[in-house]
N, C-alpha and C positions, 0 to 999 in steps of 0.2 A: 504494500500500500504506500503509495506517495503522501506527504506531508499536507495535511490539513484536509481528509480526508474522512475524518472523526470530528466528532467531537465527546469531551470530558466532561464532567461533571461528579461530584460529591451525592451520594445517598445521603439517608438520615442516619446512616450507619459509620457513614466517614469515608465508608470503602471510592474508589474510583470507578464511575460510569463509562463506558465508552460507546458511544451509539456512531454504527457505521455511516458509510454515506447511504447504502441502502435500507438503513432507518434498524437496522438488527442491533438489538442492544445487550452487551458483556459488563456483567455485571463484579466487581472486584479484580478488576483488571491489575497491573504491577507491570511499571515500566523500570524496563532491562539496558542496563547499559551494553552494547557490545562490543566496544574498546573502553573500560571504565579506567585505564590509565595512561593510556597512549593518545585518546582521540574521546575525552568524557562527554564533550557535546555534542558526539556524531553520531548516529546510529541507534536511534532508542525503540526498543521492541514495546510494544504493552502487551503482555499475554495474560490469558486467564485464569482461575483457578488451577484448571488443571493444567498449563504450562504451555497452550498451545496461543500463538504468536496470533492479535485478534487487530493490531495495528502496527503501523512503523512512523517513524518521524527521520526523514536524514539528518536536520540536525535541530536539535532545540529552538535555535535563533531562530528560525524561518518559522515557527508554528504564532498561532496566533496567538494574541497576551494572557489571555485565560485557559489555555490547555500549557502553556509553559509554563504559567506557575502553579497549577496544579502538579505536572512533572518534576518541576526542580522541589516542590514540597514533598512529595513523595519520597523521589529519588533521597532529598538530607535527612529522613528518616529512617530510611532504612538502612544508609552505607554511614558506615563508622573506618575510616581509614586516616588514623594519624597520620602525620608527615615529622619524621624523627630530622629536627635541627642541631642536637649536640647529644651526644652521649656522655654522659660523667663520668661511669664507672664501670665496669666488667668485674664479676665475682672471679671470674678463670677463666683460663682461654683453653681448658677441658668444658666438653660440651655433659651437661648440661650447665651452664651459666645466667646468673642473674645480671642484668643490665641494667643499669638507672638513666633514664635518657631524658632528654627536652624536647615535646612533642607541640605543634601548632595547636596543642588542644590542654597544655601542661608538664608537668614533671611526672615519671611515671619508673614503673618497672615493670621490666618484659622477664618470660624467661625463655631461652633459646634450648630448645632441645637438642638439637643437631645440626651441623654446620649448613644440611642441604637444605632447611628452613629458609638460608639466605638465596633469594633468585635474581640474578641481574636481570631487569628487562630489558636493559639497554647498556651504551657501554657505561656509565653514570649513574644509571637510575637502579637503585636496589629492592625487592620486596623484601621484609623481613615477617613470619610467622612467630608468632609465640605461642607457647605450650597452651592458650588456652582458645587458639586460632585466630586471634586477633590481628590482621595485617597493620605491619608498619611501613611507612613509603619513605624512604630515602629518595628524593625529587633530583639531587646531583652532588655526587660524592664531593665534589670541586667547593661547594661553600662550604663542606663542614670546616669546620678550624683545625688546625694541625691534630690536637691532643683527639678527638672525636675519628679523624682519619687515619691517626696509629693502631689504634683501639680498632676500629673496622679491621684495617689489612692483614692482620694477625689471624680473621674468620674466613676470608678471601683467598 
């Protein structure tokens, strides 16, 4: 489906509406990012309950002003992905280790089960998983400050 195509709307339940252009209406729709780190405003699915794909938006911007912020209000509730600015501290550089880091959302501590938890997605950009599945985003290793990118290359 090409953008703007649908329209959204709120129940008395909270959930999201999606009523086609052919007037069929999906009721607790859930829009999917499908590059949520490489490309977050491009490509947005809404699918249904049961996971089947009920609209598409190419990219956020081009929808009209009330199904995008019904979208981007959806979407900041359900995605929780820190972006880790400085690390303070490493318990050990045997895995599993505690971390104390400075995230765009506060001070925090992760714990790092295994080293393959860390995934480059790019040559810069790092995922980091913690033991209780919480993704952390290194955005680019290049601002960390020295102390925070010794600490990294040790796991690398």
């Amino acid at each position: 489906m090409a953008n703007a195509n649908f329209q959204l709307a709120r129940d008395s339940y909270g959930r999201l509406v999606l009523t086609a252009e052919n007037g069929e209406r999906h009721e607790g729709v859930t829009p999917v990012r499908a590059f949520p780190i490489a490309a977050p405003d491009e490509g947005i699915s809404l699918v249904n309950f049961e996971g089947h794909e009920v609209g598409w938006a190419d990219r956020i911007a081009d929808l009209p002003v009330a199904e995008r912020e019904l979208i981007t209000e959806e979407l900041a509730s359900r995605e929780f992905v820190p972006e880790i600015s400085r690390i303070i501290a490493v318990s050990s550089f045997a895995c599993p280790s505690t971390w104390q880091v400075v995230t765009d959302r506060g001070t925090t501590e992760l714990v790092l089960k295994g080293e393959e938890d860390i995934r480059r997605l790019a040559q810069t950009r790092l995922l980091i998983a913690d033991s209780h599945g919480i993704q952390f985003l290194v955005r680019d290793i290049g601002t960390l400050d020295r102390h925070s990118r010794k600490l990294l290359d040790r796991f690398l």
